[in-house]
C-alpha positions, -999 to +999 in steps of 0.1 A: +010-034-054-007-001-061-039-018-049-020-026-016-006+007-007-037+028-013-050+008+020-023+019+038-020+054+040-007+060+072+024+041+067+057+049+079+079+027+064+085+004+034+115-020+035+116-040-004+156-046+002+167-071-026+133-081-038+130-086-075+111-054-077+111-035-116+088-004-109+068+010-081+030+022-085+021+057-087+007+045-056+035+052-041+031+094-041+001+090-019+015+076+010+022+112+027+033+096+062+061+076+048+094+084+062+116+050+053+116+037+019+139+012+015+145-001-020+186-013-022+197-038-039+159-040-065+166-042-099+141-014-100+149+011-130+130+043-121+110+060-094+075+071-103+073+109-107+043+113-082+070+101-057+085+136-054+049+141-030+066+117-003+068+151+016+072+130+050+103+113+035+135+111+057+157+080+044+158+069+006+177+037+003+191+035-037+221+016-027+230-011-053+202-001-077+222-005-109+198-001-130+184+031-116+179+053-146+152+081-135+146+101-102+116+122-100+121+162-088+135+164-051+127+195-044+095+190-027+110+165+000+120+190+026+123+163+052+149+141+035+178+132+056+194+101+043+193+092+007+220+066-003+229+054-039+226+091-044+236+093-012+223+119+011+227+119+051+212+142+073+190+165+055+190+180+019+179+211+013+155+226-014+173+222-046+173+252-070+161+229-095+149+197-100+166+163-102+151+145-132+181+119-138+218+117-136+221+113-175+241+078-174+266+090-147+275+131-158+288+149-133+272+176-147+241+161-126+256+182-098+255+213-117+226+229-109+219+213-073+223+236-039+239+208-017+247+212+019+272+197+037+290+165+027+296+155-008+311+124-021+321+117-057+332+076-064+343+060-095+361+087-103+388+064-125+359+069-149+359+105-154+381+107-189+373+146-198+385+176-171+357+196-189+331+173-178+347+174-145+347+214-141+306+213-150+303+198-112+305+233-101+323+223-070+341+255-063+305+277-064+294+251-039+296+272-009+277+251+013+295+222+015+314+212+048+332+176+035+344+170+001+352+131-005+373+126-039+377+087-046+386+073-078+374+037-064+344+027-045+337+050-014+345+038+018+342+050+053+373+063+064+388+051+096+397+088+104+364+100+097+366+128+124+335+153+115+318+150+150+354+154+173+362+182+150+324+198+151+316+196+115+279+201+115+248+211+090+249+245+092+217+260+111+186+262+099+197+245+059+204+206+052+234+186+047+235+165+021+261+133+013+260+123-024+279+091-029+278+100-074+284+063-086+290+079-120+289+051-147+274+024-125+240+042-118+235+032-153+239-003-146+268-002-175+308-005-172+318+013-200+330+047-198+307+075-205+326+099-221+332+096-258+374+091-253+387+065-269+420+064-248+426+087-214+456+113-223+482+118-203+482+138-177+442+138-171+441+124-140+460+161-129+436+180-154+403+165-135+418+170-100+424+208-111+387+211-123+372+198-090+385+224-067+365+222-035+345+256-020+371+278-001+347+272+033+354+233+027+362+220+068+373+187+053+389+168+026+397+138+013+416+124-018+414+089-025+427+066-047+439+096-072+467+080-099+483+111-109+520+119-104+512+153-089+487+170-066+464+201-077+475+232-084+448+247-065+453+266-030+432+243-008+403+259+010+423+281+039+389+268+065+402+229+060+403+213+092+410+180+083+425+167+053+429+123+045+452+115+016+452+078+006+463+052-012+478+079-042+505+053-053+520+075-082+525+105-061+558+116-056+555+146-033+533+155-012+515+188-012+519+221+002+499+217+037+521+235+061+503+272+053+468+259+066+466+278+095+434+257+113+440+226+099+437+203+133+439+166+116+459+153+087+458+115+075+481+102+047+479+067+041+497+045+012+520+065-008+543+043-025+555+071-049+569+094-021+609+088-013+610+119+008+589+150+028+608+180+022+603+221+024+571+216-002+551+196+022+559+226+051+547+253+023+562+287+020+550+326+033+542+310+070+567+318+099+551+290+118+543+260+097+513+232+111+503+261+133+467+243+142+476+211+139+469+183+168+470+149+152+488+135+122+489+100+111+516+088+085+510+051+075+524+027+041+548+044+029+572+019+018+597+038+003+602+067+028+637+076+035+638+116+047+615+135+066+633+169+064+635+184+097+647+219+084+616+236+093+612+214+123+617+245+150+588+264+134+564+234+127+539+214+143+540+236+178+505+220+182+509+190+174+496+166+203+495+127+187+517+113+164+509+083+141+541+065+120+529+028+111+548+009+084+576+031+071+601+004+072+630+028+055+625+056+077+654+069+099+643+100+110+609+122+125+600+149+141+596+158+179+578+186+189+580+194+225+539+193+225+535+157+214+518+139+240+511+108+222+537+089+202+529+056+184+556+039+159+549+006+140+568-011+114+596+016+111+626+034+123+653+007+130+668+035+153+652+058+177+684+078+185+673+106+166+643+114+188+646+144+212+630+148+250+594+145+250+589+165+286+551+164+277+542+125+259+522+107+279+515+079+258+536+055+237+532+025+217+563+011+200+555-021+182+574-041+154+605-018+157+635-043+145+667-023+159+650-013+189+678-026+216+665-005+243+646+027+249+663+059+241+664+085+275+639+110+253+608+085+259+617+074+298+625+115+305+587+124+309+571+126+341+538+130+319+542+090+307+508+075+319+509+042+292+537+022+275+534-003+250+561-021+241+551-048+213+567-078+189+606-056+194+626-087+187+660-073+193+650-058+230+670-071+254+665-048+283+647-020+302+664+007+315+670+015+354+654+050+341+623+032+341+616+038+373+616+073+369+580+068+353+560+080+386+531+088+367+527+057+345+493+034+349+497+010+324+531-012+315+521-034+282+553-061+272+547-081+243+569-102+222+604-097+229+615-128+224+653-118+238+640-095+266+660-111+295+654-096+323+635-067+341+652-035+363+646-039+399+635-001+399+601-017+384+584-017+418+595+018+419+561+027+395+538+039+422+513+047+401+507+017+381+476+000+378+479-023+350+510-047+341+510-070+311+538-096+303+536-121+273+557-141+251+587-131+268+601-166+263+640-153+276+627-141+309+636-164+338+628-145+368+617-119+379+635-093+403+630-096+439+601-075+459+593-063+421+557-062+434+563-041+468+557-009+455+528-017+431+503-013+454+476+005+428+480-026+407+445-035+397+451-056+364+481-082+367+484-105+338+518-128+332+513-155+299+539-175+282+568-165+295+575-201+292+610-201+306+599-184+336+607-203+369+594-184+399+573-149+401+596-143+431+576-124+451+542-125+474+512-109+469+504-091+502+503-059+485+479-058+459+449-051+482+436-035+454+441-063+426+412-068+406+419-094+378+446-117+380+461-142+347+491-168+348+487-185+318+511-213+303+544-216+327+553-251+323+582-243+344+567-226+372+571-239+407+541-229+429+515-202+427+528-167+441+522-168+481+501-139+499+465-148+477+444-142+509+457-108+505+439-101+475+409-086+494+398-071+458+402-096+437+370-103+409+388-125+382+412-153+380+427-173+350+449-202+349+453-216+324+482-237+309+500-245+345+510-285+343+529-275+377+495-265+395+473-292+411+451-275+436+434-238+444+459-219+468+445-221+504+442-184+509+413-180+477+390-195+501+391-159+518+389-139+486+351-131+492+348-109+455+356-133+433+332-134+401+351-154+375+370-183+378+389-197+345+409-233+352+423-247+320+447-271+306+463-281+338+468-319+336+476-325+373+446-308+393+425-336+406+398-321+425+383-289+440+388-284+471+360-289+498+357-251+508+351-239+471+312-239+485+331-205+503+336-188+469+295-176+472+306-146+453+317-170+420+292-158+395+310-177+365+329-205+363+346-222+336+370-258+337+385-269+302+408-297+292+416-307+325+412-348+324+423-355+359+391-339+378+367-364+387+343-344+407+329-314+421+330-306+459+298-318+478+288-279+487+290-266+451+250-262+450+254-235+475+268-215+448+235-200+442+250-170+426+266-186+398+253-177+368+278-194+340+289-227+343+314-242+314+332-275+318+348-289+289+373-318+279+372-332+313+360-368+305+350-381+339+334-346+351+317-344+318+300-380+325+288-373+361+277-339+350+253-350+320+219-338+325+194-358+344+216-390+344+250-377+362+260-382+398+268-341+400+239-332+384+222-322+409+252-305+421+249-278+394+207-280+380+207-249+395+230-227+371+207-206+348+232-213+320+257-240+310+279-258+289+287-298+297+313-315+269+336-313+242+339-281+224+326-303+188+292-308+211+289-268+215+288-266+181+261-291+174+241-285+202+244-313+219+257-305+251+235-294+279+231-255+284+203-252+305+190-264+339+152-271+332 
């Protein structure tokens, strides 16, 4: 290989991902326009020293090198941005000294190196000795922006916030990311500290000897399986903390006094029964002073959130995040939340104050829930409701008319919702209505779509008990995409279609009731996509479907009675997509070269004829050649 690369000099990029690759030529060094190496997943041991003169260098991929024993001296590589295994995005800065080797896994590795902004240390269940821990030198580390403490495998955090929150390099100097994959860089499982047996309370003792840099913007604590948190202050510039998956934990810690922390994620504490006055902090008149969005997810065993500092807490608190707290009765409202989202918890809302400013809310999985409490429908601010899998729901409130600002009504699964208030078509503003699975809904209320005349998404599905929509659709000039999907009860489609001088999407699907296109779609000339499926009883198309010139996709599934397609539906020269499945008969005259309506549709760039198994093995006929 040596041979090879001195012929290419000029090269900018070398990709040996998982080849069975032991060593790399000295070679290598001379290539001063690389700026991609790419050498995961090689069982290579070691990189040749001469490779510290990549001086073009901007991406070193190391990532599953396990048997990576050596690195030659970084310090020359003033371009590097990305260097993963020992991970480093962005840019790394001169080092005071050079790397020669992570000595099986040490975290003394890190002692000497001048890193720049983020830092991750993994495998940290490995770490048996605090003093090994303190040798990281994390606190003199005054570069640093994000500090990322897992004891597992790293793993990008779904809160990862550093661009929303402006967490960049500093100016002029690097950032570095070092994913430290302690024993495993070694390619060995066995712990490299000389322990025999981990003492007791270690897992506290190494926390306390990696306290993070005081400038630290961010943290995160992951996977830790000690009974308590650090007894260090955390860094008073923090401006976003994650805590996860810290089982053993009992309480959590003092974050109230962090005066511009903005985001706080805890995730997965089994050991925590209650938040109490520790979690607020003490010496702060207002606790949470800074902060805007806090999400609270997995914990099982929840019962109290204290609410004794609740007047002087969270005053900027704008989204609020409570998923799977199945024993929790109570949580705060601040007067500023503006976005409220509860899943898998509180059996009863009572307990929740008037939320003037919240403008959106998601309730989903909330078992008591037998209506909504006045706090949620007293907001003239309330632009979205979702209302989702609330078993016990059996009605809406007249109040919900009140909503004049609301744009979006989302109803899902409520199996024993009933019926809907007649003050529905009192939502002016509303532009998007969804109803599904509301299997105890019969009707709906009279002239419930009069005053939804913003409506531009309407979509009503398996409300299978449903009889009649009850109403016409004059008023929705401004109706977009339309869905009735499986109503096997439903008498006839909604009258006043012709009206829909907007309309660019129609679904049906499920309908055994419906057995031709409603007259007035002829004069709907903005149609794009058609969807006809699984209605037994529709025959035929009707002869001025050639009208629909706008029709740019079409698809007809499992619809066995329809024989053929109208004599003008080659003058759909704008259609695009054409899908027809389980439709016997249409399938036959519609197979390519040898069917009667082949002709009818040659012209349709792309297409699927047949049963769905036929898609699969490509079989069916997709194009018009």
């Amino acid at each position: 290989m040596g041979k090879m690369l001195t012929n290419f000099v000029y090269l900018r990029l070398l990709d040996l991902n998982g080849c069975d690759v032991t060593s790399l030529p000295d070679a290598l060094g001379d290539l001063i326009c690389l700026r991609y190496l790419d050498m995961s997943y090689t069982p290579i041991d070691m990189l040749p020293r001469r490779a510290s003169g990549l001086v073009s260098l901007q991406t070193l991929n190391l990532i599953g090198c396990h048997n990576l024993r050596y690195l030659p001296p970084l310090g020359k590589m003033n371009c590097l941005r990305g260097c993963l295994g020992v991970r480093c995005l962005k840019k790394i800065a001169p080092m005071k000294k050079n790397c020669e080797g992570f000595r099986d896994g040490h975290l003394s590795a890190l002692e000497q190196l001048n890193l720049y902004g983020k830092l991750n240390l993994t495998h940290l269940k490995e770490v048996w000795n605090a003093v090994e821990a303190k040798t990281a030198g994390l606190m003199m580390k005054e570069n640093l922006d994000s500090l990322g403490l897992y004891w597992e495998t790293y793993q990008r955090s779904s809160q990862d916030v550093d661009k929303s929150l402006g967490i960049v390099p500093k100016r002029r100097e690097a950032s570095m990311v070092v994913e430290f994959l302690s024993s495993a860089v070694a390619g060995t499982s066995r712990p490299f500290f000389l322990s025999a047996i981990k003492q007791p309370n270690c897992d506290e003792e190494i926390l306390n000897s990696l306290q993070p840099p005081k400038n630290m913007k961010k943290l995160v604590i992951n996977g830790y399986p000690g009974i308590r948190f650090a007894a260090w202050a955390l860094p008073e510039y923090v401006i976003a903390v994650e805590i996860a998956n810290c089982q053993n934990c009992r309480h959590l810690p003092a974050l109230g006094n962090l005066l511009r922390l903005k985001t706080l994620y805890l995730h997965g504490m089994h050991g925590v029964r209650s938040i109490g006055t520790e979690f607020y902090g003490d010496g702060a008149d207002i606790r949470f002073s800074s902060l805007e969005e806090l999400t609270l997810s997995e914990f099982p065993n929840l019962e109290e959130w204290s609410s004794t500092n609740s007047e002087n807490s969270f005053p900027s608190l704008r989204k609020l995040t409570v998923k799977r707290c199945p024993k929790l009765a109570h949580i705060p409202s601040p007067q500023s939340l503006q976005h409220l989202e509860l899943q898998d918890c509180i059996p009863t809302l009572t307990s929740v104050g008037s939320l003037s400013l919240l403008s959106v809310l998601v309730l989903e999985n909330i078992p008591g829930l037998l209506t909504l409490p006045g706090g949620f429908i007293a907001s003239a601010c309330l632009s979205s409701l979702k209302i989702l899998s609330c078993p016990k729901l059996r009605s809406l409130p007249l109040q919900i008319g009140n909503l004049t600002a609301l744009k979006s009504l989302t109803i899902q699964w409520c199996e024993e919702l009933f019926s809907l208030p007649q003050t529905l078509q009192n939502l002016k503003a509303l532009e998007s209505l969804e109803i599904s699975n509301c299997h105890s809904i019969i009707s709906m209320p009279d002239g419930w779509i009069g005053g939804l005349s913003l409506l531009r998404t309407l979509s009503i599905e398996s409300c299978t008990n449903l009889t009649s929509l009850s109403s016409s659709l004059e008023k929705l000039a401004l109706l977009e995409h339309l869905t009735i999907m499986f109503f096997p009860h439903l008498g006839s489609f909604p009258e006043g279609v012709q009206h829909l001088s907007s309309l660019r999407s129609l679904i049906l699907l499920g309908n055994p009731w419906f057995d031709s296109l409603p007259e007035g779609l002829q004069n709907v000339g903005t149609l794009h996509c058609l969807k006809i499926g699984s209605c037994p009883n529709l025959t035929a198309l009707p002869e001025w479907f050639e009208g629909l010139d706008s029709l740019r996709s079409l698809t007809i599934s499992d619809c066995p009675g329809l024989q053929l397609l109208p004599p003008g539906f080659k003058i759909l020269t704008k259609l695009q997509h054409l899908s027809i499945q389980e439709c016997p008969e249409l399938d036959e005259r519609c197979k390519q070269g040898s069917g009667e309506d082949w002709m009818k549709i040659a012209h349709v760039p792309h297409k699927f004829i047949g049963p769905p198994q036929a898609r699969q093995s490509g079989e069916a006929s997709t194009s018009g050649s």
